[in-house]
Backbone bond lengths (Angstrom), bond angles and torsions (degrees), N, CA, C in turn:
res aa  C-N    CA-C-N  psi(-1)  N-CA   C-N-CA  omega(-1)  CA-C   N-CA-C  phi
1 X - - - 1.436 - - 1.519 108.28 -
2 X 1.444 112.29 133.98 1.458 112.70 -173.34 1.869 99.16 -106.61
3 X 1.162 97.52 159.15 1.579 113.04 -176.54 1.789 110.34 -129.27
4 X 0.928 98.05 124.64 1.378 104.03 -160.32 1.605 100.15 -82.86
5 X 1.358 92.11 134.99 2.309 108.16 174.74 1.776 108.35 -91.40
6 X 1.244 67.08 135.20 1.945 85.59 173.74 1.288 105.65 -65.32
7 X 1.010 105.51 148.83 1.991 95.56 164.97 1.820 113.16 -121.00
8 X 1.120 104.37 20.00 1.480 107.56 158.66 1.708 107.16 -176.29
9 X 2.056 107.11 160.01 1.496 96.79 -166.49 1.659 117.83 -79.62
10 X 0.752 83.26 15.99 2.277 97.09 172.78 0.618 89.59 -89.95
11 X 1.579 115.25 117.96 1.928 127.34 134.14 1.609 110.06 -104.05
12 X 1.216 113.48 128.11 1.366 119.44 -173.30 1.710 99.23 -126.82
13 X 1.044 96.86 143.95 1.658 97.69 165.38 1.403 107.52 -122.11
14 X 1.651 119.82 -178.03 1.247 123.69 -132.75 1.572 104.13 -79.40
15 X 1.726 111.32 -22.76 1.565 101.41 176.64 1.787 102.71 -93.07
16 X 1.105 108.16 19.71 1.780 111.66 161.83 1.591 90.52 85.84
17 X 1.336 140.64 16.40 1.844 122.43 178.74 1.939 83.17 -92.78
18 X 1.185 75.51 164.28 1.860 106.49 176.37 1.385 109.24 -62.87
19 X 1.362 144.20 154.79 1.166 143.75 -160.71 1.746 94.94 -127.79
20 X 1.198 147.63 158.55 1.567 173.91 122.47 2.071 89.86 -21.06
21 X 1.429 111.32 120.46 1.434 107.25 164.03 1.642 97.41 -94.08
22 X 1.493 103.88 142.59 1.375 124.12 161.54 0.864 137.74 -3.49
23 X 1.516 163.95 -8.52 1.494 139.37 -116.35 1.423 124.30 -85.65
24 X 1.153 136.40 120.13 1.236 123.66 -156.14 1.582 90.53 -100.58
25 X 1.108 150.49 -6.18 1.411 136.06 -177.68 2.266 94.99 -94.27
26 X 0.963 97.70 -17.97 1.819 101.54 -178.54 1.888 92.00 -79.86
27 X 1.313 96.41 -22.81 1.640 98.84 -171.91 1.968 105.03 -64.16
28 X 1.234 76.52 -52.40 1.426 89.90 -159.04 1.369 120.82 -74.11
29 X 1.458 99.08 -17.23 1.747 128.67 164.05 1.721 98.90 -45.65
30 X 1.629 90.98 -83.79 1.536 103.80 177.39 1.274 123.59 -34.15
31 X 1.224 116.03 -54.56 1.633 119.26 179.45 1.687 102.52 -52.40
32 X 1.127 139.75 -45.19 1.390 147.03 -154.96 1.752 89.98 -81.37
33 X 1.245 115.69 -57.43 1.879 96.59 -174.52 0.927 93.34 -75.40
34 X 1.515 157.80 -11.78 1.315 125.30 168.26 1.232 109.86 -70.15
35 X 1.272 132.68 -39.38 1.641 140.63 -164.86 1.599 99.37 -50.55
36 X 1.414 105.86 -60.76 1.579 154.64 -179.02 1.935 89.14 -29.34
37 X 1.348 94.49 -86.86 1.482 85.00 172.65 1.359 134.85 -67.18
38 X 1.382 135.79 -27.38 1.308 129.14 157.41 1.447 110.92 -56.51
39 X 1.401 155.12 -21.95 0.837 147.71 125.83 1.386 142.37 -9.29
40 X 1.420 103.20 -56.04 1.727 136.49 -161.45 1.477 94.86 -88.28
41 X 1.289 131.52 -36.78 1.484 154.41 -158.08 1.571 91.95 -94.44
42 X 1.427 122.24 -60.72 1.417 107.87 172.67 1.856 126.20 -60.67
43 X 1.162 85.79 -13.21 2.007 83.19 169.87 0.812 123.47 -106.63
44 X 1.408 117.72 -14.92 1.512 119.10 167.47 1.522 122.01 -80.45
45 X 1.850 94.98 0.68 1.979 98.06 170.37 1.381 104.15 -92.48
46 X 1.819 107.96 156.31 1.564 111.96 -172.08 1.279 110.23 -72.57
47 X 1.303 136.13 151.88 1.198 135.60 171.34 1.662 112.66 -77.45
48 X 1.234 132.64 175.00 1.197 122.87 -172.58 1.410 104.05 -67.66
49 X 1.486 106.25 -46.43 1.822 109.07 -172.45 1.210 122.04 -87.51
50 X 1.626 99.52 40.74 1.651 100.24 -171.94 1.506 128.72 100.24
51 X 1.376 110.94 -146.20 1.537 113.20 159.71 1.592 112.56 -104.57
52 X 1.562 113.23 36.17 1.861 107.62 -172.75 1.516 95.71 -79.58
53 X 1.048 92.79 164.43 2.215 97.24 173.44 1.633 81.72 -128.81
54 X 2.004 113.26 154.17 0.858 151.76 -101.83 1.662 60.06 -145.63
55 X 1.492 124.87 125.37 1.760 128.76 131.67 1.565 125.03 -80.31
56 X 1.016 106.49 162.97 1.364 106.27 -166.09 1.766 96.35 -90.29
57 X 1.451 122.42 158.28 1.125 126.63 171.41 1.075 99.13 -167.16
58 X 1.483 119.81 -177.66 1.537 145.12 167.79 1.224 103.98 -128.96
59 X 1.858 91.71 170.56 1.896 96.63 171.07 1.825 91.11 -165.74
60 X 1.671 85.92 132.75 1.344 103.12 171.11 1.351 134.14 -133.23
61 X 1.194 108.64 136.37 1.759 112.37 173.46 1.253 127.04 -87.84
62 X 1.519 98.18 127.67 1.486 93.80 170.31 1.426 110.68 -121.83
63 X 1.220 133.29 -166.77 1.424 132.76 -159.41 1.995 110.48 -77.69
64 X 1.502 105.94 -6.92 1.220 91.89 174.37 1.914 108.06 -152.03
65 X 1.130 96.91 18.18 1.529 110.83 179.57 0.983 110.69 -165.90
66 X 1.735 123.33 136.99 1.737 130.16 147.37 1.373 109.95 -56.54
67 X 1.106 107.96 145.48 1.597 113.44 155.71 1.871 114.27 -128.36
68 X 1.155 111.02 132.95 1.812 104.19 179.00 1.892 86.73 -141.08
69 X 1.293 80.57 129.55 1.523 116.94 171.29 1.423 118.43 -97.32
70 X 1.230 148.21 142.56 1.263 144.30 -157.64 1.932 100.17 -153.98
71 X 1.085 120.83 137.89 1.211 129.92 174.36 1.474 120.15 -89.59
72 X 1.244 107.17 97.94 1.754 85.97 -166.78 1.550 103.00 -142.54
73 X 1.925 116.28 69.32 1.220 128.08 -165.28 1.422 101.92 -55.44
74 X 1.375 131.65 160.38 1.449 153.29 -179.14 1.526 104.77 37.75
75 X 1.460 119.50 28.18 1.378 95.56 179.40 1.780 98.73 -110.59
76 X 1.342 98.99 150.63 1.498 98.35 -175.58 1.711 113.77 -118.96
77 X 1.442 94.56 169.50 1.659 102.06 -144.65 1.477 125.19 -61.15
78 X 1.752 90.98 -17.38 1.972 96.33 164.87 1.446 113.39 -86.90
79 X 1.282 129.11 4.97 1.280 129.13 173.90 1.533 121.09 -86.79
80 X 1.509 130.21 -0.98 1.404 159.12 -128.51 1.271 119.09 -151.64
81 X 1.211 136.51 62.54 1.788 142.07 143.91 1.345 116.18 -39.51
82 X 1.162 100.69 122.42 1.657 90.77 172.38 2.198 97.09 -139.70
83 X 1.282 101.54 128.29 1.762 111.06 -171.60 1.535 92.59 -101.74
84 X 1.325 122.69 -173.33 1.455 127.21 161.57 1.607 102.15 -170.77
85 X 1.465 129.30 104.62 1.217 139.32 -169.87 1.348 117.64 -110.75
86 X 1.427 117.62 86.95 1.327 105.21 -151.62 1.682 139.01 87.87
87 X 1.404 117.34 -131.31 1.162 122.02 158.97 1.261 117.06 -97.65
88 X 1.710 114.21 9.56 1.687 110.43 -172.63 1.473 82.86 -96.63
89 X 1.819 107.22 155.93 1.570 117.20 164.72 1.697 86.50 -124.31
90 X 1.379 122.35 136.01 1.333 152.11 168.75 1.675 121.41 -91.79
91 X 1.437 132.19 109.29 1.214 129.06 -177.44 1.270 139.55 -114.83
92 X 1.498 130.29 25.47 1.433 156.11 -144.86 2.202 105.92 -71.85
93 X 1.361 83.20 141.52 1.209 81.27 164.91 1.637 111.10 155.07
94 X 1.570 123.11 -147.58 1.318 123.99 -163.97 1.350 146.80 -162.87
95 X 1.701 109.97 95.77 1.882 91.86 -147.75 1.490 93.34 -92.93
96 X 1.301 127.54 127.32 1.323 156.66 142.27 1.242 104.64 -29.27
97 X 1.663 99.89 125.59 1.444 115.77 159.23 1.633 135.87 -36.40
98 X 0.869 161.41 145.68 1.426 136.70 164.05 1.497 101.30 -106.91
99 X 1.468 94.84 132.65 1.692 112.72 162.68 1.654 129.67 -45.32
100 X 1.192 111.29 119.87 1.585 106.77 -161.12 1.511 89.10 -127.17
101 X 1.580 102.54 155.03 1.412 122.78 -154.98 1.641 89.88 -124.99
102 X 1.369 121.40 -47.61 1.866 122.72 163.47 0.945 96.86 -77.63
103 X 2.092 95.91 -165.21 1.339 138.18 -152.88 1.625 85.50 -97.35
104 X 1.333 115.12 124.42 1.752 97.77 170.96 1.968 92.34 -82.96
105 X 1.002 98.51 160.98 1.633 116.70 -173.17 1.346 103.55 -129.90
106 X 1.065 131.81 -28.70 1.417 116.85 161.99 2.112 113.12 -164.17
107 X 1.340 90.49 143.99 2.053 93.37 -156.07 1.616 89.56 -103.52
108 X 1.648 134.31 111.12 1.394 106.32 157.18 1.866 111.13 -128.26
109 X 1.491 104.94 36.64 1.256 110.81 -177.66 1.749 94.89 -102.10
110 X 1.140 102.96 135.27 1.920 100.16 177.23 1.787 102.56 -75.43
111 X 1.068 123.40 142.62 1.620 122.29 -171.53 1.934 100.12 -124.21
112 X 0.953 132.00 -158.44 1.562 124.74 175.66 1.603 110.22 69.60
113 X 1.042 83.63 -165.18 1.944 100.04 -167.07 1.633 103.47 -87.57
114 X 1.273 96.08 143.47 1.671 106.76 -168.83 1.864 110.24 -127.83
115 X 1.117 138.26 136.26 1.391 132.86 -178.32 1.791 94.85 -141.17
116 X 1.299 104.42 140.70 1.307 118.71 176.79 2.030 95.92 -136.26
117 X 1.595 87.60 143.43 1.471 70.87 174.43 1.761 91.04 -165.43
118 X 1.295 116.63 140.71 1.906 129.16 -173.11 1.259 101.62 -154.55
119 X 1.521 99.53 141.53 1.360 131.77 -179.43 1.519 111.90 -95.32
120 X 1.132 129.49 108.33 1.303 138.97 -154.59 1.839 107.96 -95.50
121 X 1.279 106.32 125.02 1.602 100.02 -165.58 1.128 140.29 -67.67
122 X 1.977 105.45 1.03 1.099 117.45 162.05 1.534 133.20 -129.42
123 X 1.417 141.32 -129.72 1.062 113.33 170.61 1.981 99.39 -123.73
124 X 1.243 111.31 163.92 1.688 116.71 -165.56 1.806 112.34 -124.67
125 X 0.983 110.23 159.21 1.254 123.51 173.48 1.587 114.80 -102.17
126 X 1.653 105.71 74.76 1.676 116.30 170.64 1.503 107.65 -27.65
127 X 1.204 113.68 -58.34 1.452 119.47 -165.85 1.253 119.78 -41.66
128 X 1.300 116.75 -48.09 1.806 136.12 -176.63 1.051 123.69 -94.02
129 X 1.967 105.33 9.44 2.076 104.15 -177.70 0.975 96.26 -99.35
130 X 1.553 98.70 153.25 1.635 122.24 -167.81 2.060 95.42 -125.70
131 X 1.215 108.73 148.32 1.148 115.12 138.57 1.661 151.17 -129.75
132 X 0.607 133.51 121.54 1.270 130.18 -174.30 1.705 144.54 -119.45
133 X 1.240 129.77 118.78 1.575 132.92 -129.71 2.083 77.47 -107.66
134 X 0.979 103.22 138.53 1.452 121.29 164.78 1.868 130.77 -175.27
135 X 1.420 89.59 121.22 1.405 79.54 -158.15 1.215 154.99 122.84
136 X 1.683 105.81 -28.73 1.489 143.41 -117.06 1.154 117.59 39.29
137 X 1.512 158.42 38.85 0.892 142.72 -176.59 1.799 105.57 -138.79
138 X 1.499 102.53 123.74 1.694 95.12 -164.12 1.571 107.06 -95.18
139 X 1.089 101.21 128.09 1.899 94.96 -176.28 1.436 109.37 -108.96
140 X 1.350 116.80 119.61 1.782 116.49 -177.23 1.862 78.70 -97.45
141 X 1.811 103.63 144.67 0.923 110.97 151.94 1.982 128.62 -115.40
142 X 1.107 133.41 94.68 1.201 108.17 -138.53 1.929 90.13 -115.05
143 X 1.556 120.42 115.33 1.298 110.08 -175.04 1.656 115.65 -91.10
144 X 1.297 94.01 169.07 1.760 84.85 -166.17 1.146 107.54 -94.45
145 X 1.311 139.41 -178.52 1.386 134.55 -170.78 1.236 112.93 -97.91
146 X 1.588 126.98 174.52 1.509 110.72 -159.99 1.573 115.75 -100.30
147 X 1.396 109.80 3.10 1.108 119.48 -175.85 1.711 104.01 -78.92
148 X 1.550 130.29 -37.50 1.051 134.38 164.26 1.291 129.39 -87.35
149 X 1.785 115.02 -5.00 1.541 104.16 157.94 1.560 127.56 -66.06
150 X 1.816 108.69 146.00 1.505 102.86 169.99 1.426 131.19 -38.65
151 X 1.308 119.41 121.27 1.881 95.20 161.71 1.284 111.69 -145.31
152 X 1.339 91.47 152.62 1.791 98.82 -158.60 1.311 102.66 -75.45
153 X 1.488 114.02 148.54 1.380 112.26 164.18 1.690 124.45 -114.23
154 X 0.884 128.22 150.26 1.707 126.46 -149.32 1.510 107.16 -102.48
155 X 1.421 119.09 103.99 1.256 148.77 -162.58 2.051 99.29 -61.30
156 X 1.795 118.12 112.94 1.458 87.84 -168.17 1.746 93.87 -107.78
């Protein structure tokens, strides 16, 4: 993109007053508090599930089971529902404040109610999922049923 050069420091417009020169760093200023507040405006709206924040996890397939892992440091194992309806897996629950004896000086662990929740791309065997919290880290294992596992067939 080309930007066009003045060729002298007079800018006049058509009733002859002085014109505003350019600044592209005032530009880019501006653009940033606007960003800034559309931003600020999106977190300050409720989320569907309230005020829970979202943990981070993964989820992987392998040839005869999902696995989804969930990060969920200091939270303990009665604090943790987990449903599975279908292909939805459901993750609700609540990490507790910790009791402080000082001045906290600075908070960057999220504390409150937390929900994670993924739609798994195929279909699972409720019956045979396990979960298990170790670590902080919650691992649903949910295997698939045998009607949709691979199986080889023998070439004659």
């Amino acid at each position: 993109m080309s930007v066009p050069v003045r060729r002298s420091d007079e800018q006049y417009s058509s009733e002859g007053a002085s014109l505003f020169r350019w600044d592209p760093f005032e530009e880019l200023d501006r653009l940033n508090r606007q960003l800034s507040s559309y931003l600020d405006s999106f977190r300050r709206l409720p989320s569907v599930f309230g005020e829970a924040f979202v943990p981070v996890a993964d989820v992987e397939e392998t040839d005869d089971t999902y696995v989804v892992e969930i990060e969920l440091p200091g939270v303990k194992r009665e604090d943790i529902k987990v449903e599975i309806t279908g292909r939805r897996v459901s993750v609700d629950g609540e990490r507790k404040e910790k009791e402080r004896t000082g001045v906290l000086r600075r908070r960057e662990r999220t504390v409150g109610r937390f929900h994670y929740e993924v739609t798994l791309p195929g279909e699972v065997d409720e019956g045979k999922a396990e979960a298990r919290l170790d670590e902080g880290v919650l691992q649903i294992r949910l295997p698939k049923p045998e009607s949709v596992k691979p199986r080889r067939i023998e070439i004659r």
